[in-house]
N, C-alpha and C positions, 0 to 999 in steps of 0.2 A: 465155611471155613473153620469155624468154631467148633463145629461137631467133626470134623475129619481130623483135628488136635486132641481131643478130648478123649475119642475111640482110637488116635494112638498109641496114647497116651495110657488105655487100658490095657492095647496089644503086647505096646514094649515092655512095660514092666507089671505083669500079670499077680506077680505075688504080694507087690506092693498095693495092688490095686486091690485083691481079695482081703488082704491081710485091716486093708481100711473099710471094706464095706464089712466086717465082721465085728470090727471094733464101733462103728458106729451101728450095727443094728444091735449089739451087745449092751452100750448104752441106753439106747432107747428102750431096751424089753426091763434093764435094770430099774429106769424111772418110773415107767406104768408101775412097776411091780411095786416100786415102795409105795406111789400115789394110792394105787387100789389096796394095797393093807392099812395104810392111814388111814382114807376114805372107810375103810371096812371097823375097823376100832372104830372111828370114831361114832358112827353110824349105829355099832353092835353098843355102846356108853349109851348114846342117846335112847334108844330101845329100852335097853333096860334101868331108865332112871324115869321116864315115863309110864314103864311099865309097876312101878311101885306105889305111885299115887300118891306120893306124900305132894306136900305144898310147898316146903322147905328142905332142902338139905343141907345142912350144919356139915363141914369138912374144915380142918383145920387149917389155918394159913401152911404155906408152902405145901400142899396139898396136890395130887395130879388132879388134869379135868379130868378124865378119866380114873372111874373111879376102883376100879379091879389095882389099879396100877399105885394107889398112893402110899407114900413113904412116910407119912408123918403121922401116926396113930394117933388115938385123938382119946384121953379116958373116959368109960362107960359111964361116968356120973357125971358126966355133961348134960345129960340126958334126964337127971333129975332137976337140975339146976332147972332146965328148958321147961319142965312139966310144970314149973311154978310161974311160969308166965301168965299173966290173965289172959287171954286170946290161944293157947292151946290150948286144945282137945286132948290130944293121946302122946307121946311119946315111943317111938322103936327104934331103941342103937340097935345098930345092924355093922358087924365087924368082917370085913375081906381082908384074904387074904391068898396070894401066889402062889400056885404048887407048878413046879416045872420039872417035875421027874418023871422022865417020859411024856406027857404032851402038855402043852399049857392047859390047866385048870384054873378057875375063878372060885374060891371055897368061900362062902356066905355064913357068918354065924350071927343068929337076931336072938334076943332075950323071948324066952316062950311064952313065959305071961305078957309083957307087952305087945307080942305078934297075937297072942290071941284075944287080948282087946282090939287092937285092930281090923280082925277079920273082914267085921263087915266092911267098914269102909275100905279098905286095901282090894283091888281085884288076886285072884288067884293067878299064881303063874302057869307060862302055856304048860310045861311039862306035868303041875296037878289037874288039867282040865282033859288031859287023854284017855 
């Protein structure tokens, strides 16, 4: 009884009927879609804050976790402040920042002499290891 209402309910009004299964598969492909770029940031952050090998990373209060994305710059002599700790080793600011003219890029700027005290301990990134 339930299914002979149902399908005639698709019969009689055809467009209303199409007009709803398009709006909810529309939604649903919308929701993946944001899930899997979040998922995919966040995933692409954690990668690459592993992939630096430090122990600590110093960001500034109201800071993104993501770290390509943060709005709150933070000055380079932070970083000497941190180097007079007893229990650090090495010190490397390392400055990002957004270029979105034509594609999203993530532009890395690290101080040279502290990147190459670092060396050893720091792994290389994949792009210098090809």
């Amino acid at each position: 009884m339930m299914n002979r209402m149902i399908v005639g309910n698709l019969v009689h009004r055809p467009v209303r009927s199409l007009i709803s299964v398009v709006a909810v598969a529309l939604e649903v492909t919308l929701i993946l879609l944001i899930v899997g770029l979040s998922l995919g940031m966040l995933q692409d952050s954690r990668a690459r804050t592993a992939g630096i090998g430090a122990d600590v990373l110093v960001r500034p209060p109201g800071s993104s976790f993501i770290s390509a994305f943060s709005g709150a710059p933070m000055p380079v002599k932070v970083g000497d402040i941190l180097a007079t700790l007893p229990h650090v080793k090495s010190v490397a600011p390392v400055i990002t920042q957004v270029a979105s003219t034509g594609t999203l890029e993530v532009i890395a700027g690290i101080d040279l002499p502290s990147y190459e005290r670092n060396v050893g301990r720091l792994p290389l990134p994949s792009w210098r290891s090809l």
